[in-house]
Residue frames relative to the residue before (quaternion, step in Angstrom):
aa qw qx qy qz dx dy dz
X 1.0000 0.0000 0.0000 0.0000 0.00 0.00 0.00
X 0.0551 -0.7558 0.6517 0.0328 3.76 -0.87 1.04
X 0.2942 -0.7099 0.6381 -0.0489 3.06 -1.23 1.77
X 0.0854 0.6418 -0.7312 -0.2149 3.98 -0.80 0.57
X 0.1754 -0.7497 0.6374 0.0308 3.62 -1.71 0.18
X 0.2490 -0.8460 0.4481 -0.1469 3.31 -0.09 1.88
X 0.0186 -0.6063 0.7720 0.1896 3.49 -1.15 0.02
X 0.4601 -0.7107 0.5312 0.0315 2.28 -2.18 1.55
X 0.1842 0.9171 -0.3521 -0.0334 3.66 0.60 -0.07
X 0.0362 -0.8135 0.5789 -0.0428 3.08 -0.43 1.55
X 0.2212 0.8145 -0.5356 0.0276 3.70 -1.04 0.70
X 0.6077 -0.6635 0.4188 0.1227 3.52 -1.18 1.41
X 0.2942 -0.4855 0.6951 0.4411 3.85 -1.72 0.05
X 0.7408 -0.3886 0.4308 0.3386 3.46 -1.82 0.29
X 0.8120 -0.1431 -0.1786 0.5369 3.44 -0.66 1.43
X 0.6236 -0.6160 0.3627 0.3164 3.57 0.66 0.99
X 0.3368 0.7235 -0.5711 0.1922 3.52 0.76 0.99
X 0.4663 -0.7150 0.4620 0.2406 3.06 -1.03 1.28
X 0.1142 -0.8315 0.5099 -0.1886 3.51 -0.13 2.08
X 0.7774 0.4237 -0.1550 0.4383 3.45 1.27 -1.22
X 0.2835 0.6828 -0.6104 0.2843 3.41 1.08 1.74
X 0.7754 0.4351 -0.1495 0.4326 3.68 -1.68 -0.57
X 0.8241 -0.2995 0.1440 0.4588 3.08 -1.45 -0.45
X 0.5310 0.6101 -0.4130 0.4186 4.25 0.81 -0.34
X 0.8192 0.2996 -0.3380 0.3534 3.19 0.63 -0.84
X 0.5429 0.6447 -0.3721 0.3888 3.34 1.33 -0.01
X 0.5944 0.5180 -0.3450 0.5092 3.28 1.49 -0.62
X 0.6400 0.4603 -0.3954 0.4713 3.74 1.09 -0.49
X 0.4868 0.5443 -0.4100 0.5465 3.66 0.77 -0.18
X 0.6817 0.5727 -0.2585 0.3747 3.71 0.31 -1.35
X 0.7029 0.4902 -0.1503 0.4931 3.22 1.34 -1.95
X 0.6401 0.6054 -0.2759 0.3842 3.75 0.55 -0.81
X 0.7331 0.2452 -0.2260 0.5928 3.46 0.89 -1.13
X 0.6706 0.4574 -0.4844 0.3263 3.67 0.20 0.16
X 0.6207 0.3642 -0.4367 0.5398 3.62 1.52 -0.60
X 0.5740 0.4593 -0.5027 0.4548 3.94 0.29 -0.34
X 0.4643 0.3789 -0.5971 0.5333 4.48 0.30 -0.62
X 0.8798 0.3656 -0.2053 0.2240 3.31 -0.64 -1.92
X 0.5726 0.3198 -0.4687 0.5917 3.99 1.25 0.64
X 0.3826 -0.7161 0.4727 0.3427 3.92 0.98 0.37
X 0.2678 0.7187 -0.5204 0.3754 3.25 0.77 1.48
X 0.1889 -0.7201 0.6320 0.2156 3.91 -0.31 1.10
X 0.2397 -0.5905 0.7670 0.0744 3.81 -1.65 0.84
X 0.3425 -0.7074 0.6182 0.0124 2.93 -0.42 2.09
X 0.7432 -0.1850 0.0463 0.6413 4.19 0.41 -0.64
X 0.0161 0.7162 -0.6930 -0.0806 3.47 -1.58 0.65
X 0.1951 -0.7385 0.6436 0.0482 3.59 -1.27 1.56
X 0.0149 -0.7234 0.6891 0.0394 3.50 -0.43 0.38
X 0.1222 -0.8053 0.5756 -0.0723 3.65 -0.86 1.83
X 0.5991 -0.4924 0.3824 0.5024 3.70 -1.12 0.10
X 0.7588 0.4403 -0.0898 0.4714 3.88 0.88 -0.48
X 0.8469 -0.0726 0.1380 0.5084 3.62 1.23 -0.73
X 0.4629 -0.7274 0.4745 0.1773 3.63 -0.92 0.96
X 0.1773 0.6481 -0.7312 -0.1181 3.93 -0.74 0.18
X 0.1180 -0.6410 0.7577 -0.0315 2.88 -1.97 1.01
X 0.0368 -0.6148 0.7879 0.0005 4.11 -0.81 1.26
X 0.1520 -0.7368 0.6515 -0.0980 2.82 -1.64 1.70
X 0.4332 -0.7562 0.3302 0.3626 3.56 -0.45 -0.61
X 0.5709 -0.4685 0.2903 0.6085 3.94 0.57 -0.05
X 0.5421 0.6984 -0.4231 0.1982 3.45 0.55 -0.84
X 0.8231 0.1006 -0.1495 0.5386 3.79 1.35 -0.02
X 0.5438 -0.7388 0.2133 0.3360 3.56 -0.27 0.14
X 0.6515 -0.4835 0.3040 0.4993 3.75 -0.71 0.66
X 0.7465 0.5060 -0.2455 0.3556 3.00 0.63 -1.47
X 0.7435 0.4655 -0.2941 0.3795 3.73 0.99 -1.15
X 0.4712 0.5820 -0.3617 0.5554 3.45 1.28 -0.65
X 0.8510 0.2968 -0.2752 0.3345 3.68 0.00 -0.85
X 0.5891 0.5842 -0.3710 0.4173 3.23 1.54 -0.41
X 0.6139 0.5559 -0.2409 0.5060 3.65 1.45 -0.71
X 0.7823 0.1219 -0.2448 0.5597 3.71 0.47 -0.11
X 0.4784 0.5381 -0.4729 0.5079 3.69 0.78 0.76
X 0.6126 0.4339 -0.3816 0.5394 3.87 1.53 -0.52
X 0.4298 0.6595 -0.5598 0.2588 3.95 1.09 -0.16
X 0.4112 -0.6782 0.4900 0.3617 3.83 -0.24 0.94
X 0.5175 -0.6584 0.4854 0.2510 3.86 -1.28 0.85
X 0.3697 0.5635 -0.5479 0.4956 3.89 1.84 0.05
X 0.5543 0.7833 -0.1974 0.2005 3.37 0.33 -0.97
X 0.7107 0.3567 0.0269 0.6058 3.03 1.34 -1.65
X 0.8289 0.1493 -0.3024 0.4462 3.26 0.73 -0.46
X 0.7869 0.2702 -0.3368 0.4409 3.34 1.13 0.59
X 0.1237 -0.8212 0.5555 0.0425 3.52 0.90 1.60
X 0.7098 0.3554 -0.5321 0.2945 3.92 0.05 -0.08
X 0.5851 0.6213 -0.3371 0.3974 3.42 1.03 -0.10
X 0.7495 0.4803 -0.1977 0.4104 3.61 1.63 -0.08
């Protein structure tokens, strides 16, 4: 019997304002898989919505470190990606 086991991780801007449109949310897409490559973390699926992010990972790193590493991605960042 082969078992896979994922985390599901789904997380919002403050009062779900739909922020993650155009050229931000592409940079949050952009930003996710490059800190998950560069913690050698595989992103099994990544949805980036007008309202909320899902990311399925595998165990192989923790909820907490993964989120603590692309939660430090300064918020200049996101909303000005040509400036980064």
């Amino acid at each position: 019997m082969i078992r896979r086991c994922q985390y599901h991780i789904v997380w919002v801007p403050k009062y779900r304002f739909p922020l993650l449109q155009g050229p931000v949310g592409k940079e949050v897409y952009k930003c996710v898989m490059a800190f998950s490559q560069k913690l050698g973390c595989e992103v099994v699926k990544l949805n980036v919505q007008l309202d909320h992010v899902l990311v399925c990972i595998p165990p192989k790193l923790s909820v907490s470190g993964l989120m603590g590493s692309l939660k430090d991605v300064p918020p200049y960042e996101l909303s000005h990606p040509s400036h980064s």
